[in-house]
C-alpha positions, 0 to 999 in steps of 0.5 A: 590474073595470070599465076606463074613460075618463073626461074632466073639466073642471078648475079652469081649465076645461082639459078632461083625461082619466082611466083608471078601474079599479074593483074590483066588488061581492064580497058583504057585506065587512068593509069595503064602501068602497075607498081609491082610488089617484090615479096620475099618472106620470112622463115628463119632462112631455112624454110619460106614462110607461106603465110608471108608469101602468096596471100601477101602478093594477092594483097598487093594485086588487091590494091592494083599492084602485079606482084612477085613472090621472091624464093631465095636460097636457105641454110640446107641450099647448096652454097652461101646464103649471102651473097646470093640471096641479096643478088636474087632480090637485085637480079628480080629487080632488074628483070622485071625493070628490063622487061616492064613493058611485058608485064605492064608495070611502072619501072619506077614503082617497084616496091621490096618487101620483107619479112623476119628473115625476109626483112634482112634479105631485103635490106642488105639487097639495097646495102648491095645495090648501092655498095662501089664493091658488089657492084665491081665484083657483080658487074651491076648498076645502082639504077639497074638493079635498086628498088623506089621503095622498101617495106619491112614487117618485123625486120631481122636487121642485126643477125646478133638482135635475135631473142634466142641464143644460136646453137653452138653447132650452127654458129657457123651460119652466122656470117662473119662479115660485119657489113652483112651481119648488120644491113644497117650499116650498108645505108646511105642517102641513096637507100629507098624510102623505107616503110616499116613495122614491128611489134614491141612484144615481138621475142623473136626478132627483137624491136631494137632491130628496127630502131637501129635501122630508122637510126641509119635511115634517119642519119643518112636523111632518107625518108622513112615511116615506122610503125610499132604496135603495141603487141602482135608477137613476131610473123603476124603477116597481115594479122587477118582472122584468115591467116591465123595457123592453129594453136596461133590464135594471136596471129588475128590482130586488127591492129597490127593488120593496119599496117597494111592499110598505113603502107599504101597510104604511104606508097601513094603520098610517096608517089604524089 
């Protein structure tokens, strides 16, 4: 496996950066050409949560997939974080669809997925993607720039459903914009197929986030599984004893860690 850097430019010529895992030549395969997975992380949009990043990526390579993780730009940036974070996911989607052929992957098995924080930016890229408005303003196509499938673990969807009051003073981070504060609204029947999972107890990013997404998916037609653990708290990541941080021992949770398993079971039906 190759690990890499990458910098690029997106639609709004804000410049971001990218982590590439991609899998080798291994002779003559049943199937030469790989999915890719597009991760973005959590982290409340001022760091990028480690845990949901590269041992995620690896994952994905584990399952046959070269995988990408995605650093978008945070509150402490320069600039907005909207709307250039959703133009980063956009901007890597073309990249790697332009440049398939290089890195040995299917253009028609990209995979975003998102975490928390993570799981926003992800969902208002495809709110993005299929939006008459940034597409004029951003000179893209739907078909160029829209991903096949979408995960979200433990989606912020509504910046308003979150389990803790926002500070006066950073009040005016929240953007004011309605179509961004909430990417559910941005669903339409050309949204990808979307995988997602949550916990019930999660105090964090609260479960309504989710069912409020699946209400839009479902409303628009577009084929969805979700998922809702009984309990994992918020950013159990891949819920494996490994990646449990100290004083966080609830992180190692068995059951939530099928969700992995489930999405790529998921991912192959999808893909039959």
């Amino acid at each position: 496996m190759k690990v890499n850097d990458l910098t690029l430019t997106n639609f709004n010529q804000r410049k971001f950066n990218l982590h590439t895992y991609t899998l080798g030549s291994i002779g003559e395969l049943v199937t030469p050409k790989h999915p890719l997975a597009i991760v973005v992380p959590g982290g409340s949009f001022d760091h990028l949560s480690k845990r949901e990043g590269e041992p995620v990526a690896l994952a994905f390579n584990n399952c046959g997939f070269n995988s990408v993780v995605m650093e978008y730009n945070l509150v402490q940036d320069e600039g907005d974080i909207y709307p250039d974070a959703g133009l980063d996911v956009l901007s890597t989607v073309k990249y790697f669809r332009e440049h398939a052929e290089d890195y040995q992957i299917d253009p028609d098995k990209i995979v975003t997925i998102g975490f928390s924080a993570g799981g926003h930016v992800a969902s208002f890229a495809n709110s993005m993607a299929n939006s008459a408005k940034y597409q004029k303003e951003f000179g893209f196509k739907s078909a160029e720039v829209l991903p096949n499938k979408t995960i979200l673990g433990y989606p912020l969807i509504n910046l308003t459903k979150i389990g803790f009051d926002i500070p006066e003073d950073e009040q005016d981070k929240v953007p004011q914009d309605e179509f961004i504060k909430d990417s559910s609204l941005g669903v339409t029947a050309n949204t990808p197929a979307t995988f997602i999972f949550h916990a019930w107890d999660d105090p964090i990013v609260l479960v309504t986030n989710t069912f409020e997404y699946v209400e839009a998916l479902h409303n628009k037609k577009v084929p969805c599984e979700a998922h809702i653990f009984n309990r994992g708290g918020h950013g159990f990541s891949l819920a494996r004893k490994d990646m449990v941080v100290k004083g966080r021992e609830w992180q190692e949770n068995p059951h939530a860690a099928h969700w992995f398993e489930l999405a790529q079971e998921w991912l192959a039906s999808e893909w039959q």
